[in-house]
N, C-alpha and C positions, 0 to 999 in steps of 0.2 A: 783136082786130084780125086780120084774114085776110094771108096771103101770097097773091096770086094764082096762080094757076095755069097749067101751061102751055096751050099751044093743046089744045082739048078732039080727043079720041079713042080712040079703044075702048084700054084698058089692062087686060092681065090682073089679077087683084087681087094686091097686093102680101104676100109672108108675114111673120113677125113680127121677123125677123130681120131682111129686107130694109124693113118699115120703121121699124125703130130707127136701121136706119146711115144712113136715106134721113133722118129724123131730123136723127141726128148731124151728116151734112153739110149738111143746111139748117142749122144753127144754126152752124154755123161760119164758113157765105157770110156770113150775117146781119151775126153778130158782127163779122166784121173789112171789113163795106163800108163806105167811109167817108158815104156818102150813099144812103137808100133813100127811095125815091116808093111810096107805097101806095096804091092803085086804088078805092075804095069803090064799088058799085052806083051807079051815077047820076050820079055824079061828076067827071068831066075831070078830069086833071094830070099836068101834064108829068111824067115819068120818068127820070131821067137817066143818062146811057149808063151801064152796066155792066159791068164787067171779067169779069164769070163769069154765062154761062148754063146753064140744066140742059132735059137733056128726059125722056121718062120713063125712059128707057133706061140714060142715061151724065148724066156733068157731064164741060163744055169748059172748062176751065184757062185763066185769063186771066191778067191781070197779078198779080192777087192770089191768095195760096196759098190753094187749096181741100182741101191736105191735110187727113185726115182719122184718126185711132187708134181703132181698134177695143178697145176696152178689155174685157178679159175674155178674147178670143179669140186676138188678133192674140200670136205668141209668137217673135216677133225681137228683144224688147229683150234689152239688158245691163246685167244687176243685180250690186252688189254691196252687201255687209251684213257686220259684222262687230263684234266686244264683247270686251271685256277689263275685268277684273276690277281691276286694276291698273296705272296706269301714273304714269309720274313720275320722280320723285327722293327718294334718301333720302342725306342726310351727305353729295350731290355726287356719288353717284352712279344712273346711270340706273337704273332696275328693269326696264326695258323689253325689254334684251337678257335676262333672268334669265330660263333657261328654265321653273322650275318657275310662272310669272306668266305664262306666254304665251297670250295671248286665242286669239280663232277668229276666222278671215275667210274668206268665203263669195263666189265668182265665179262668174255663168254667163252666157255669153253666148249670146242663143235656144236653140235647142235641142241646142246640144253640153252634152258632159259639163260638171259643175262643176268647180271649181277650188276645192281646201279648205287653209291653213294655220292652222295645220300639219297634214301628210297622216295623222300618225296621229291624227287626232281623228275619232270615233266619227260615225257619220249619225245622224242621228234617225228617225223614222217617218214619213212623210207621208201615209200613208194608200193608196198606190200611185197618187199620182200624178206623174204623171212630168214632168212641169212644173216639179216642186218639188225643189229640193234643199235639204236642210237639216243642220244638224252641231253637235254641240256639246263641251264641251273643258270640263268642271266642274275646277277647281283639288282637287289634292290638300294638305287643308289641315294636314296633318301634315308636308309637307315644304315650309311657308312660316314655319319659327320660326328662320331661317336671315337674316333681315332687319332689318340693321341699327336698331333703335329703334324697330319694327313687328312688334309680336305679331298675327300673323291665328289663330293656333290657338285662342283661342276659338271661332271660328264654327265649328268643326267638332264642339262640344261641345252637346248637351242638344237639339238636332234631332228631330222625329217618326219613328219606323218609317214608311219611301217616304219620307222628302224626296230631293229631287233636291240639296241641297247649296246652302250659305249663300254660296261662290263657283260657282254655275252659270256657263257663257258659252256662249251659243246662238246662231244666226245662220241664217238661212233666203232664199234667194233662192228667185224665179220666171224664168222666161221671158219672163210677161207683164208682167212688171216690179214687182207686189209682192214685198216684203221687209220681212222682222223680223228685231232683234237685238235680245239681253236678255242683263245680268247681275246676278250676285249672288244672292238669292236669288228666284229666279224659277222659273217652270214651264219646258218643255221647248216649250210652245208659245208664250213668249214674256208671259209674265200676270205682274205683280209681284204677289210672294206677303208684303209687309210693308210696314204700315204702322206711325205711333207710340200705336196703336190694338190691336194684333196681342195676342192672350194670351201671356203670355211662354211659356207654356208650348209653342207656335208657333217659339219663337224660340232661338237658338243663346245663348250666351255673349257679348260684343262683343270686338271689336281693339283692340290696344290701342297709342296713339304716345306714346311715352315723352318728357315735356315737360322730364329733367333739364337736358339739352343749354343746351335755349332759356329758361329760366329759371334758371339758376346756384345753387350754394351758397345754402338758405336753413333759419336755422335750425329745428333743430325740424320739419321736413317732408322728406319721402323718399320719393323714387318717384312724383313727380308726374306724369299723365298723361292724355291725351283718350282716355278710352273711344268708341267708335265699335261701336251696336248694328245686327242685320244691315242691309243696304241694299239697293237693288236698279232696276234703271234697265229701263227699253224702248223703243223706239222703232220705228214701222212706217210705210212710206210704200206707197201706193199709185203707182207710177212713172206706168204712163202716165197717170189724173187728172190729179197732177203736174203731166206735161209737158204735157199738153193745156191747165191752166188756166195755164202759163208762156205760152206760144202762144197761146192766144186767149182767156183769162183766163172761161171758161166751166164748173169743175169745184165753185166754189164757191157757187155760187147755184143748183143744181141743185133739179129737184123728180120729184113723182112722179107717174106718167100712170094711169089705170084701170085696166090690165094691171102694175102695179106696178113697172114700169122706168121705170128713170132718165132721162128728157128732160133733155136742155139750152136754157138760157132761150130761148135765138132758136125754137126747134121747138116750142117752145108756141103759136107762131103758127099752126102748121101748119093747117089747115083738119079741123074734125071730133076734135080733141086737147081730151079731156077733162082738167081737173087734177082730182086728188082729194083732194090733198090739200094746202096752203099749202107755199109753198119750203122746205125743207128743207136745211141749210148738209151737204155733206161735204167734210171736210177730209180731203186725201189724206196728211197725215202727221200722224201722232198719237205724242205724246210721254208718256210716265209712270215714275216716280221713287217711292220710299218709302225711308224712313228710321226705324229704328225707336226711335233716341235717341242722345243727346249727351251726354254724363257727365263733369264734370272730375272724376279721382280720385287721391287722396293721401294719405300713411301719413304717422301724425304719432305719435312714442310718448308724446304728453302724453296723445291719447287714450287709448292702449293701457292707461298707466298709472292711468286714473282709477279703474275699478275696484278694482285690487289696493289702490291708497293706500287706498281707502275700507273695504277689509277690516284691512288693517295699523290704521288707526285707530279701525274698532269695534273688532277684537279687546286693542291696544291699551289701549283705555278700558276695556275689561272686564277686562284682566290688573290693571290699575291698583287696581281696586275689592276684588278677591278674591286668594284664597291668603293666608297666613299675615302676610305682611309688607303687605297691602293694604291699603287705606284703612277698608276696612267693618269688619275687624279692629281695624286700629292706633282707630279709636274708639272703639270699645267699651272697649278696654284704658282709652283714656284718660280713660274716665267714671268707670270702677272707681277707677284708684288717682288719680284728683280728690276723690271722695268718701270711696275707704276709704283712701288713705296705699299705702305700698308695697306691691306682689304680685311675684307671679313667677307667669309663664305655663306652664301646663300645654300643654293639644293647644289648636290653635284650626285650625277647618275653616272657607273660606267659598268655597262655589260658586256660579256660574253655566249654568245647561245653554246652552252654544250651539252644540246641532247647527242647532236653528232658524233662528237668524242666520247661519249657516255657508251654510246652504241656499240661505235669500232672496239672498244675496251673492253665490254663485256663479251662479245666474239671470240675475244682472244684465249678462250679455255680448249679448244681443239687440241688433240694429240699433234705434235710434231715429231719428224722422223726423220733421221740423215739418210743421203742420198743413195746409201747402201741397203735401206732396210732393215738395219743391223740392232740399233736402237733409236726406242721411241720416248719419250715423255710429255705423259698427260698433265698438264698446265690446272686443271680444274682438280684433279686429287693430290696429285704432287708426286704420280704415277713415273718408275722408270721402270723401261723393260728394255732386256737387252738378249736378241737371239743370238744367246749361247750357240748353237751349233753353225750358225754363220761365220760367227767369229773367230771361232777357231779353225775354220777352213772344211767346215762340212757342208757345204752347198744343201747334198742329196741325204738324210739320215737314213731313208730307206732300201739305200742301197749300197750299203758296207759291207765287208768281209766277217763272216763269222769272229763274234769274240774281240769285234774292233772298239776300243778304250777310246773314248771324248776326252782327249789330254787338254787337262785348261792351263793352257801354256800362260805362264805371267805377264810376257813380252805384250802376247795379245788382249791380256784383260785388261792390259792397261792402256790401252786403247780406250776402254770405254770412259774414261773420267777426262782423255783428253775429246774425245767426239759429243761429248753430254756441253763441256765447257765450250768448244765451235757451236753447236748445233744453237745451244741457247744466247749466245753471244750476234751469233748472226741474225737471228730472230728482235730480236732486241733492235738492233740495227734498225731491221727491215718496219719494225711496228714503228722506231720516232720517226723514218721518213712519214707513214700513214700519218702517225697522229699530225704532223708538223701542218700536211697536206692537209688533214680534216680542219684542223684548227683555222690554219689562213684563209679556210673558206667558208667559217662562220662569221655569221652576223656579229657587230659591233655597236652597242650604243655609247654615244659618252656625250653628256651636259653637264656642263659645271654653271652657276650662275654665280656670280662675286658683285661686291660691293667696290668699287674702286672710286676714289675721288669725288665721294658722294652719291654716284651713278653706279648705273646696275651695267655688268658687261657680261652676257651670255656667251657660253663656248658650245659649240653644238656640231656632232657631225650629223649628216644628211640621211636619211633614209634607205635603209639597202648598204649601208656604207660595209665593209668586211675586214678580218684581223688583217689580211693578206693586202688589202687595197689601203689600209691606213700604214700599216708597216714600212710599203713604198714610201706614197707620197701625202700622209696624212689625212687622207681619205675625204678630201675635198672640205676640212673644217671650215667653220663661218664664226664669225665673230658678229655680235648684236649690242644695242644699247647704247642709252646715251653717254656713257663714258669715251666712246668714237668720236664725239666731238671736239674734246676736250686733248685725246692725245698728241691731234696733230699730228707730225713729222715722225713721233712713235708707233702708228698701228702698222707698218711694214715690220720694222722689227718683234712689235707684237706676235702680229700672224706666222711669221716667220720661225719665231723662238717657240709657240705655242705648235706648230705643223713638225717641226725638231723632236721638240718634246716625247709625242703622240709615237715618231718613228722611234727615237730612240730606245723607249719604254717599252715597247711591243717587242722588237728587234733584240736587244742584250735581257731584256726581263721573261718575255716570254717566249719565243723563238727558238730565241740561241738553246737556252736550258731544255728545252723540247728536243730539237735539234741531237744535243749531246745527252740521250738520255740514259745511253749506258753507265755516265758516271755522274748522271745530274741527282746528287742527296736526297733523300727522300725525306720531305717537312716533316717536320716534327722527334725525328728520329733522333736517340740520345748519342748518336755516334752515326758517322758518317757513313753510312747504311746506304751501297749505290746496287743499282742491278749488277753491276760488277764485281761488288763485293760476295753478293750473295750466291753469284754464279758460281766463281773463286771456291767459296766456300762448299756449294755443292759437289765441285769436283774431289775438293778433298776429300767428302765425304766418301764419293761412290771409290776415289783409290784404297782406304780404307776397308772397304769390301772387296775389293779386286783381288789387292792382294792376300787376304785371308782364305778365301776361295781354293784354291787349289790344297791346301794344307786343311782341306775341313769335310771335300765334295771330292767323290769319285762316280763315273759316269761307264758304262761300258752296256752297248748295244748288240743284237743279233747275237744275243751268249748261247751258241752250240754246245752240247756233250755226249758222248755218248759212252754208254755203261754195259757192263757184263757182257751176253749173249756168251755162247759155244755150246759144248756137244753135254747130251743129258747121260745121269748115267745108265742112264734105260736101252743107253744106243741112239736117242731122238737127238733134237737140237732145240737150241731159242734165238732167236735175232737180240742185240743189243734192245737197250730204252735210247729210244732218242727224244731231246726235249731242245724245244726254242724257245727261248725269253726274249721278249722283245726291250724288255728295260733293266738294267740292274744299277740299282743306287746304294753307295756307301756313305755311313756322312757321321763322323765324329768332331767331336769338342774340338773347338784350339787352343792347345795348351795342355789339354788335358788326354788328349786323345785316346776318351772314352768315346764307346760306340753308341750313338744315338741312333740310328738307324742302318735298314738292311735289306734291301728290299727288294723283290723281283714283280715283275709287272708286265702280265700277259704272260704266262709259260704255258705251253700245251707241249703233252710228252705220247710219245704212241710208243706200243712195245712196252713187255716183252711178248712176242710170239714164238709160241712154241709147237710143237709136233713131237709123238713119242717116237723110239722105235720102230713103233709097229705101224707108225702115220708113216714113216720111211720106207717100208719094206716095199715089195712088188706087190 
């Protein structure tokens, strides 16, 4: 469809400046005439009066604004942008006056100087142009361990050689009314640098919000808390787009003409306006967020303890068996004087080598992790972490809908105390096969020497002999001494009862107990203290935090807003503020439901841009 034309007459040819803007202002009459009559070749119809006409020269200003923005060039707006790393509440009070947390805010209005707070925050590079002013204000994250119930010094741990820092806060205005602001860990030009996707090795340590406060006294658990891994927000608005599609709602249906600039829909009219390509959406304010994880974490000494119990009751079971006064001894003894009548015990030796077990047992401090990745527990601190955002069905944190809430659904927290109680139960499992294996394939001595019937009767197994080869078949024992003489028609049954002995002792004393070690007692212990019991235990503990969780913690990601903007009363306009947070944390007492904390984490806000009047006019 054609726009007619003015009355025909010699026109110089237009240049490509003048007609982009000749353009722009067609499609702005267009767009805000409330009635247009289109002429076609051959055609008749009425036209009806119009409030704005154009010649080739100028356009006459009617009743309706023919204002126009030059987007790109025109350089009288007033931008502002601004990012903080940190803001909120902790225990009731502000963070926001703390100096060492103090973001960066960025002002310029056209082309005077900028306006920077705080003043001593660094410029960044713009490339020399002079349009641009930009600043940034990175948190020193060694002097934020000063916050009440808020460890940040993490993030300033395990970082690349050149990162720019896991609290960046950057902030950039124009003249011409774009603006970018970014925190956390982001570039210097505004780029978030993490997702829940990133190699750790990309990534710092996390923060950490100490949950004792908000969940109270609970047994068996210590130092509960949300880990929070790095984050990072941005936000960039193209001002006058913006305010031109607030005004005449024409920035977001834009397309692209043969010369590869930007038309507005109504100028595709234009007579001889190639499109080349289908519309094209630009959005003049673009928002991004990353998160690189959520972690509940918590020290439990039942964990701690599993280990060592399990070494106190191999070693235990094997003091039990060996040394002089041990089971695999006192058998032997008891075979002799069952058969031969009284003795008296000369030397009796019986060893087990356990560097081997000693080995495999100390190994066993490694993190474990079910099959999900969802929860892990560190065996050597007494370590459990459990990915919150897995758990509850967020695969992806970095790609949620504005304003999307991490609902800690109960059903699935409690999951974690039945996966912590599998995970460790199965472990458990898997270690008494090893130990069983390590055990039956260590070295064995045993010499007993006795006095029997006057005569000395040595009990001796052989060299190389092992738990696993005497368990069989008594591991080749020998009997010595002159008391063989004398027993006659007995050293069958001797050797026999003594080879018994050796199996049986090994087999129901040390084996078997190895074997069943999830519920095999641990020596010494004034109640019957099993890796089971303590596992048992453990789970109670972590359902005890499960279920307080939800009633204490609230989680809500990608929090979008956007505030004010519309018409000045000068006649100009201002585009809204737009801000993105990439983290917001609530978290009160249970029971009490006072507010301990408040917290937002990574916001960068761009806007407001404005233009007077007289930035509108022709």
């Amino acid at each position: 469809m054609l726009i007619p034309r003015s009355p025909a007459r010699h026109r110089r040819p237009r240049t490509l400046l003048e007609d982009r803007r000749l353009r722009r202002r067609l499609a702005l009459v267009v767009a805000a005439a409330t009635t247009v009559a289109v002429v076609l070749p051959g055609v008749a119809a009425a036209i009806a009066p119009s409030t704005a006409s154009w010649t080739d020269r100028e356009w006459d200003a009617g009743r309706l604004s023919t204002s126009a923005l030059a987007c790109g060039t025109d350089t009288d707006s007033t931008a502002t942008s601004s990012s903080r790393f940190l803001t909120g509440t902790l225990a009731g009070t502000s963070v926001d006056s703390t100096a060492d947390v103090e973001g960066v805010t960025v002002a310029k209005a056209g082309t005077a100087a900028a306006t920077v707070d705080p003043v001593t925050a660094p410029a960044l590079d713009t490339g020399g142009d002079t349009t641009v002013a930009a600043f940034g204000n990175p948190l020193q994250v060694n002097a934020l361990g000063g916050l009440a119930g808020l460890d940040l010094t993490g993030l300033g741990t395990g970082l690349p050689a050149g990162s720019t820092g896991a609290v960046n806060q950057m902030a950039t205005v124009s003249s011409t009314g774009a603006t970018t602001a970014a925190s956390g860990l982001v570039s210097n030009s505004g780029g978030v640098l993490v997702t829940d996707s990133t190699p750790s090795a990309d990534l710092p340590e996390p923060a950490s919000l100490d949950l004792t406060s908000a969940l109270g006294p609970i047994a068996n658990v210590t130092s509960p808390a949300l880990d929070v891994g790095a984050v990072g927000s941005s936000a960039q608005l193209d001002g006058c787009d913006a305010l031109e599609d607030q005004l005449w709602g024409t920035s977001s249906s834009s397309t692209v003409d043969e010369t590869g600039a930007v038309v507005r829909p109504a100028a595709l009219a234009d007579e001889g306006t190639v499109v080349r390509a289908a519309a094209t959406t630009t959005d003049p304010v673009r928002r991004d967020y990353g998160i690189a994880s959520l972690d509940l974490r918590l020290r439990s000494p039942l964990a701690a303890a599993l280990v060592p119990n399990i070494r106190t009751t191999v070693n235990g079971t094997i003091s039990a068996v060996t040394g002089p006064s041990g089971s695999l001894v006192q058998g032997v003894v008891g075979i002799v004087g069952g058969l031969l009548g009284s003795l008296s015990l000369g030397s009796a030796q019986a060893t087990i080598d356990t560097a081997p077990v000693t080995a495999l047992i100390n190994g066993l401090t490694g993190p474990l992790t079910d099959s999900t990745n969802t929860v892990s527990v560190d065996l050597s601190t007494g370590t459990v972490e459990v990915d919150l955002a897995h758990l509850l069905g967020h695969a992806q944190l970095d790609d949620l809908p504005p304003n999307t809430e991490i609902v800690l659904d109960p059903t699935l927290l409690a999951a974690v105390s039945v996966d912590v109680t599998t995970l460790l139960t199965d472990w458990v499992r898997r270690v008494a096969t090893m130990i069983v294996t390590t055990v039956q394939a260590s070295s064995l001595t045993l010499s007993v020497t006795l006095q029997v019937l006057g005569s000395r009767l040595t009990i001796a197994l052989p060299s190389g002999a092992t738990v696993g080869g005497a368990a069989a078949n008594g591991g080749g024992v020998t009997l010595s001494g002159g008391v063989l003489g004398l027993v006659g028609g007995l050293l069958s049954s001797l050797t026999s009862g003594i080879v018994g002995s050796i199996e049986r002792v090994l087999t129901k004393n040390l084996i078997t107990p190895l074997q069943n070690l999830l519920t095999t007692a641990i020596p010494g212990s004034s109640t019957a203290t099993t890796a089971a019991t303590t596992i048992t235990a453990l789970g109670t503990a972590l359902s005890s935090v499960t279920v307080l969780l939800p009633r204490v913690l609230s989680l809500r990601v990608n929090v979008q807003t956007t505030t004010g903007g519309g018409r000045r009363a000068d006649g100009g306009a201002t585009t809204p503020t737009y801000t993105e947070t990439a983290l917001r944390i609530g978290l009160v007492s249970n029971g009490q439901g006072a507010d301990l904390a408040h917290l937002d984490l990574a916001t960068s806000r761009v806007g407001p841009v404005s233009v007077t009047g007289s930035g509108l006019s022709t």
